[in-house]
C-alpha positions as CSV (number, residue, x, y, z in Angstrom):
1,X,0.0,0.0,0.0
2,X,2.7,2.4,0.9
3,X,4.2,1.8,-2.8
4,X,0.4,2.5,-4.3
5,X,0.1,5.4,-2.7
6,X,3.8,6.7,-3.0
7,X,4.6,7.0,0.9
8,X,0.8,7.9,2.2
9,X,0.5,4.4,4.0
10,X,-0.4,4.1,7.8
11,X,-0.8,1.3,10.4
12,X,-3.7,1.6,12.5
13,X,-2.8,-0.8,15.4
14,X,-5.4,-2.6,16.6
15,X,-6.1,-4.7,19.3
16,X,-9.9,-5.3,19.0
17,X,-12.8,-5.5,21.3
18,X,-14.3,-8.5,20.0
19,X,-13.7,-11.4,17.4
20,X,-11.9,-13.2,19.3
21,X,-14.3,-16.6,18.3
22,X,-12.5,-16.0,14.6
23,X,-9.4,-17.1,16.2
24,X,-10.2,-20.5,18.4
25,X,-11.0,-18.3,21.6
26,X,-13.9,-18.6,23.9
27,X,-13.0,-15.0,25.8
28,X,-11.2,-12.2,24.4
29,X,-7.8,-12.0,25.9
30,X,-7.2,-9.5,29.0
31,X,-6.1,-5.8,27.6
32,X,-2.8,-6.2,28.8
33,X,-2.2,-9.9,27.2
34,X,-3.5,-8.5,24.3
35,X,-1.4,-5.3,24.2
36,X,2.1,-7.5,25.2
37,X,0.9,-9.4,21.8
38,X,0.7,-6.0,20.2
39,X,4.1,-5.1,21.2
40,X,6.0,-7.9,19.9
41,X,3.5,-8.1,16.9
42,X,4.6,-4.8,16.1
43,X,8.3,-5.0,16.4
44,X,8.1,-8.0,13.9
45,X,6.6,-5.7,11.8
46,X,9.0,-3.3,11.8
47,X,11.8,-5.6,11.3
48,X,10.2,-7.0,8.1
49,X,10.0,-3.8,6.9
50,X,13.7,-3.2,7.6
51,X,14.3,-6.6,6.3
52,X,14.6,-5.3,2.4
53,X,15.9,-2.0,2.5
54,X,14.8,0.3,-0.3
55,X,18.8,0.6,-1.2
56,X,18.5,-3.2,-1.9
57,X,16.5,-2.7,-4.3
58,X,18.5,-2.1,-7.7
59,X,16.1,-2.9,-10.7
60,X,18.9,-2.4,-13.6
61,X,17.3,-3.4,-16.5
62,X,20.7,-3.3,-18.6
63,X,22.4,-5.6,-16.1
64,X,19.7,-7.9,-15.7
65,X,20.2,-7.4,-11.9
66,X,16.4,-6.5,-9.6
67,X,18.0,-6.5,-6.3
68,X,21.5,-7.1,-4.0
69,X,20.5,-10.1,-2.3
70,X,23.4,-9.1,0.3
71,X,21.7,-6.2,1.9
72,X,18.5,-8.6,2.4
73,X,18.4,-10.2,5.6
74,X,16.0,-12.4,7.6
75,X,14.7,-11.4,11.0
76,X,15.0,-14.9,12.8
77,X,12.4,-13.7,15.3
78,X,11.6,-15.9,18.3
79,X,9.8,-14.4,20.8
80,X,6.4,-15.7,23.1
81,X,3.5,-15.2,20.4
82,X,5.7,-14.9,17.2
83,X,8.1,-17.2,15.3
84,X,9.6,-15.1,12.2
85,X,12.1,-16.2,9.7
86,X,11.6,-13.5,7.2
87,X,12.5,-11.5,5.2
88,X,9.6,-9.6,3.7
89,X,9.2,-10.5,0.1
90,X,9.2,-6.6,-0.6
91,X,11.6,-3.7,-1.2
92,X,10.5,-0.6,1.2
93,X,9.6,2.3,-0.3
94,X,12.7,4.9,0.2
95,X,13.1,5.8,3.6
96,X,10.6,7.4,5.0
97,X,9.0,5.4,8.1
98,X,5.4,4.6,8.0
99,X,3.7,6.2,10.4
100,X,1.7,4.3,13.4
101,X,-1.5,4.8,14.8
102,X,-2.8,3.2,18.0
103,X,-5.7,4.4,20.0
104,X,-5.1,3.1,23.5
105,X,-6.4,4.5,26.4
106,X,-6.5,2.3,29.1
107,X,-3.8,1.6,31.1
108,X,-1.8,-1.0,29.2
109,X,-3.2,0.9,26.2
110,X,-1.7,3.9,27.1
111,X,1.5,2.4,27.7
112,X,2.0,0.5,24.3
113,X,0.4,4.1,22.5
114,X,3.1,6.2,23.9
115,X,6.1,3.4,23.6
116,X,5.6,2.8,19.1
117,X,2.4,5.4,18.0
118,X,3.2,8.4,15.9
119,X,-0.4,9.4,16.4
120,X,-3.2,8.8,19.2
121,X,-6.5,8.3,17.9
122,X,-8.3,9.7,21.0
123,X,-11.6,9.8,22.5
124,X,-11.8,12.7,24.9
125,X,-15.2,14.2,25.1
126,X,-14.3,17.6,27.0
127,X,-11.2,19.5,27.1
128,X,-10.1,18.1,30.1
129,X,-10.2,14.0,29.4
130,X,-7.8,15.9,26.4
131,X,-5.8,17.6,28.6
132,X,-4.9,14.7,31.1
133,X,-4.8,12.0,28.2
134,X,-1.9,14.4,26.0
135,X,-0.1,15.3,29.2
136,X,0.0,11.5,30.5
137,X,1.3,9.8,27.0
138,X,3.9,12.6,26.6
139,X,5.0,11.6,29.9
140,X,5.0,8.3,29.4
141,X,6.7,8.6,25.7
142,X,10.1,9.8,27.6
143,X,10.1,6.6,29.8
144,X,10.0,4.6,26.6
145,X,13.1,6.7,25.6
146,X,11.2,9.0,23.5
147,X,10.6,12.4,22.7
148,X,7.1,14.0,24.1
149,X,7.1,15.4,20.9
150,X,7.5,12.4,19.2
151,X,3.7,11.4,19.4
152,X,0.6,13.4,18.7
153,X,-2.9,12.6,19.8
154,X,-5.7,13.5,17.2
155,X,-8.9,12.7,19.2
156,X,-12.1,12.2,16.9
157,X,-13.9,15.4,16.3
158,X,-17.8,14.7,15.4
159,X,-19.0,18.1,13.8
160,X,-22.9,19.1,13.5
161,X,-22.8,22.2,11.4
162,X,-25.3,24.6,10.1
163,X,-25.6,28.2,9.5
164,X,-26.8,29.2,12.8
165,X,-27.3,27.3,16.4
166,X,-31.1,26.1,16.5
167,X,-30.1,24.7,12.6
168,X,-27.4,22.7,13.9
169,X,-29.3,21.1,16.9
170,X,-31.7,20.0,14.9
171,X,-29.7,18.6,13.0
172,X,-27.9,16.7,15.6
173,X,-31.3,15.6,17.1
174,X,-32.3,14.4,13.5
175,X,-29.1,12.8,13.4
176,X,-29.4,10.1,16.0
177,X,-33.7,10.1,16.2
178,X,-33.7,6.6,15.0
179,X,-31.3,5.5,17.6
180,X,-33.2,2.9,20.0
181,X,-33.6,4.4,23.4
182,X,-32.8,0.3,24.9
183,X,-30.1,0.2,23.1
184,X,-28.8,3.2,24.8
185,X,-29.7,2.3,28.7
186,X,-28.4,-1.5,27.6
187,X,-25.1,0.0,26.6
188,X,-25.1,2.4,30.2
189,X,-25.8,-0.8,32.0
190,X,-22.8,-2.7,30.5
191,X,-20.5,0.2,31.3
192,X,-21.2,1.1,34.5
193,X,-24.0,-1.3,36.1
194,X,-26.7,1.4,36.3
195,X,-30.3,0.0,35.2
196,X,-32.0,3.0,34.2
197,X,-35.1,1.2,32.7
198,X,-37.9,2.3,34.6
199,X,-36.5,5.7,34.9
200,X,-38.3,8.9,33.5
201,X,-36.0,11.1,31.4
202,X,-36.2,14.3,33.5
203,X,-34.9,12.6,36.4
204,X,-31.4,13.4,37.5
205,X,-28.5,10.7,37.6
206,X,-26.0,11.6,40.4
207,X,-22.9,10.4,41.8
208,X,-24.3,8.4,44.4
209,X,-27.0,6.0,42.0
210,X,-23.7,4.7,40.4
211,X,-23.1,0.7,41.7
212,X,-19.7,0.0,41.9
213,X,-17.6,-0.8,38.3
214,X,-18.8,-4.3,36.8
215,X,-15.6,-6.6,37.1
216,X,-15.8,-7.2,33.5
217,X,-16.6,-4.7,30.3
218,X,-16.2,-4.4,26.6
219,X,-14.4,-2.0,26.7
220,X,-12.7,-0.3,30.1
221,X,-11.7,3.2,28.3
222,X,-15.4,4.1,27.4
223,X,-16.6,2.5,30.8
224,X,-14.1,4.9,32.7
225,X,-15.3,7.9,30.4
226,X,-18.8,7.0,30.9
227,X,-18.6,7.1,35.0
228,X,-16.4,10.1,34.9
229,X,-19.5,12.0,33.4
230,X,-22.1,10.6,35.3
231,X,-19.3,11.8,38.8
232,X,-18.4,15.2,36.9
233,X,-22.5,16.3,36.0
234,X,-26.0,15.3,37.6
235,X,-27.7,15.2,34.4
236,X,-31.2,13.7,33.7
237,X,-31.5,10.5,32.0
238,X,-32.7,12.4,29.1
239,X,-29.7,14.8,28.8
240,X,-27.5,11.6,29.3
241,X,-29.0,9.6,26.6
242,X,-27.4,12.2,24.1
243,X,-24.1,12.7,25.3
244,X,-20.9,11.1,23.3
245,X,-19.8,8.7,25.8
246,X,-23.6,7.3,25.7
247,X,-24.6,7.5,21.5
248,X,-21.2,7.6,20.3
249,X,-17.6,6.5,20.4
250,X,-17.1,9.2,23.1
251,X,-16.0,11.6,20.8
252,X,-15.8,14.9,20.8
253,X,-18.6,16.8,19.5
254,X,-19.5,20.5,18.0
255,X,-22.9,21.1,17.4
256,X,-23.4,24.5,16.0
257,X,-22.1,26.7,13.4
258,X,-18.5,27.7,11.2
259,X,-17.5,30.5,14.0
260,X,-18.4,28.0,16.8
261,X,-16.3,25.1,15.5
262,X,-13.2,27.3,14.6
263,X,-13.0,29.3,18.2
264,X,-13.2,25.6,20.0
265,X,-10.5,24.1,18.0
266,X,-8.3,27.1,19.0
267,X,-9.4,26.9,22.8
268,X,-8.5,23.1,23.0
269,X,-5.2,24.1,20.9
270,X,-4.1,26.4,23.4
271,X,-5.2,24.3,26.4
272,X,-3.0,21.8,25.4
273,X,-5.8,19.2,24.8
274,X,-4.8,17.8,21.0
275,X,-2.3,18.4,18.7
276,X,-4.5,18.1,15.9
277,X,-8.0,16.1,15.1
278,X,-9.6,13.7,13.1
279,X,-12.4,15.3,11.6
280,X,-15.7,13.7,11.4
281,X,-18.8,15.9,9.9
282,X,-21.9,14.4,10.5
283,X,-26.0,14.8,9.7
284,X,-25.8,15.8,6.1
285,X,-24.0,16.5,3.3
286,X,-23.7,20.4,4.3
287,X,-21.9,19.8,7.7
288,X,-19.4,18.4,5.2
289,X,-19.3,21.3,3.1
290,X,-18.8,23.6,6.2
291,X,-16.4,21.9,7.5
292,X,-14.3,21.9,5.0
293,X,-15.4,25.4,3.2
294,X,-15.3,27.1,6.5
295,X,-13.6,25.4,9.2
296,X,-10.7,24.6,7.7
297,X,-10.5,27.9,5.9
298,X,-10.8,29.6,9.2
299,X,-8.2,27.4,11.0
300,X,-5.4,28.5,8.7
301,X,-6.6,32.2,8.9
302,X,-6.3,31.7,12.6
303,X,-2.6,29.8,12.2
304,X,-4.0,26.8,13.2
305,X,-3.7,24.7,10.5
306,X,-1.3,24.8,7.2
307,X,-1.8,26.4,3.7
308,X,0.4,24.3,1.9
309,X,2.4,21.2,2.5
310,X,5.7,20.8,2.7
311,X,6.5,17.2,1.9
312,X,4.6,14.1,-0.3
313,X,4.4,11.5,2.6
314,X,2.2,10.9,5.5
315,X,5.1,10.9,7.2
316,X,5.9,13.8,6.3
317,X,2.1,15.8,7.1
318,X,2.7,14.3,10.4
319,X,5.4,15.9,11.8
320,X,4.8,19.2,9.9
321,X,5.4,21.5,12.6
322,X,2.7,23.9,10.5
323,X,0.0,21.6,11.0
């Protein structure tokens, strides 16, 4: 892929939440076994790909000769999950590094982000989730032996644009109309243990109604998030049923308009909450077109974003200091 698309390859590292019946398991592996896979997984990985260096690779039609089989080496890897002989079958393309993505968050997710990921794909609802989540895998990068810098964490931006405020919540309420209340109080009763079944909507949801954490859940990260909320704001059941950790990938959202969406980016740039985002427009076709006609436009008049790039690679986009 990295060939196809002359150096604009990534690896999204992922550990998964399910599937784990696909592979002869009854029960998904604990986060941490599955991350200590991940880690050795991914230095194989990276030694295949250093296995046929790009200088290798010669392709003289005149002397017949495609490669110098000297410079091609296997990896002999023997480790607890992995047995690797190698070499990759496959010249790498020049030598720019592809770029790796992880988007761990709990503990041992954290850990293996901030030891191998050029970029954190983040859920962080509110500024501050942002805030501690940047701060904690910069700190952690420079016990791997890393640079703080070294690692940037994009969290997931879900935009619901419109020309003016009331436009864009009804848009957002549109948006997720047809999503099943059960579904919703089943997911808040996995996370946290809270059966709010017989509850009416404009009753409140405090601190104290929460049951301790269940010993086991799909996923701890959107769990933790979940019962930070519910600790953080007494909201009613209604207003809880429509926040991100609840309908969404605990993303952050934007519901409003152009002006709205540039002047939070820039607060959550200068808080120190992201060093970039991945932008998801949602609703209709024009939250897309305002996004990228007017958010974008006003995130480089603001210096917040680049006019121009100054490389070809992904690589290279990543670690523009413009950006």
């Amino acid at each position: 892929m990295n060939w196809i698309s002359n150096g604009r390859a990534g690896w999204n590292i992922v550990t998964a939440l399910d599937g784990n019946r696909n592979f002869g398991l009854s029960a998904m592996p604990t986060a941490e076994e599955r991350y200590e896979r991940a880690a050795e997984f991914t230095e194989v990985v990276r030694l295949l790909w250093e296995s046929y260096p790009h200088d290798a690779l010669k392709a003289n039609r005149a002397s017949g000769r495609y490669a110098d089989s000297s410079a091609i080496r296997p990896i002999e890897h023997e480790g607890r999950h992995f047995s690797v002989q190698g070499p990759l079958n496959l010249p790498a393309f020049g030598d720019t590094p592809i770029p790796l993505i992880q988007a761990g968050a709990s503990e041992a997710g954290r850990d293996f982000a901030s030891s191998v990921a050029d970029a954190i794909f983040a859920s962080t609802p509110d500024r501050d989730s942002g805030i501690e989540l940047r701060k904690d895998l910069r700190r952690r990068a420079g016990g791997h032996g890393r640079k703080p810098d070294d690692i940037r964490v994009l969290p997931g931006l879900s935009l619901y644009l419109a020309e003016n405020r009331a436009q864009a919540r009804e848009l957002f309420a549109e948006t997720h109309a047809r999503m099943e209340k059960p579904r919703k109080l089943a997911s808040i009763r996995e996370m946290t243990g809270l059966d709010l079944t017989d509850w009416p909507e404009d009753r409140p949801v405090a601190a104290t109604d929460l049951p301790p954490p269940p010993a086991k859940v799909r996923s701890r990260t959107h769990s933790d998030l979940l019962r930070r909320l519910i600790l953080r704001e007494e909201l009613t059941v209604g207003e809880l049923l429509l926040r991100p950790e609840v309908i969404g990938s605990a993303h952050w959202q934007i519901i409003g308009t152009v002006g709205d969406a540039v002047e939070e980016i820039a607060a959550w740039a200068e808080a120190g909450a992201m060093d970039g985002f991945v932008c998801v427009p949602g609703g209709s076709a024009d939250s897309m077109r305002l996004a990228l006609e007017g958010v974008v436009p006003g995130l480089v008049e603001a210096g917040l974003f680049r006019d121009d790039y100054s490389g070809s690679t992904f690589a290279g986009h990543l670690r523009d200091d413009e950006a």
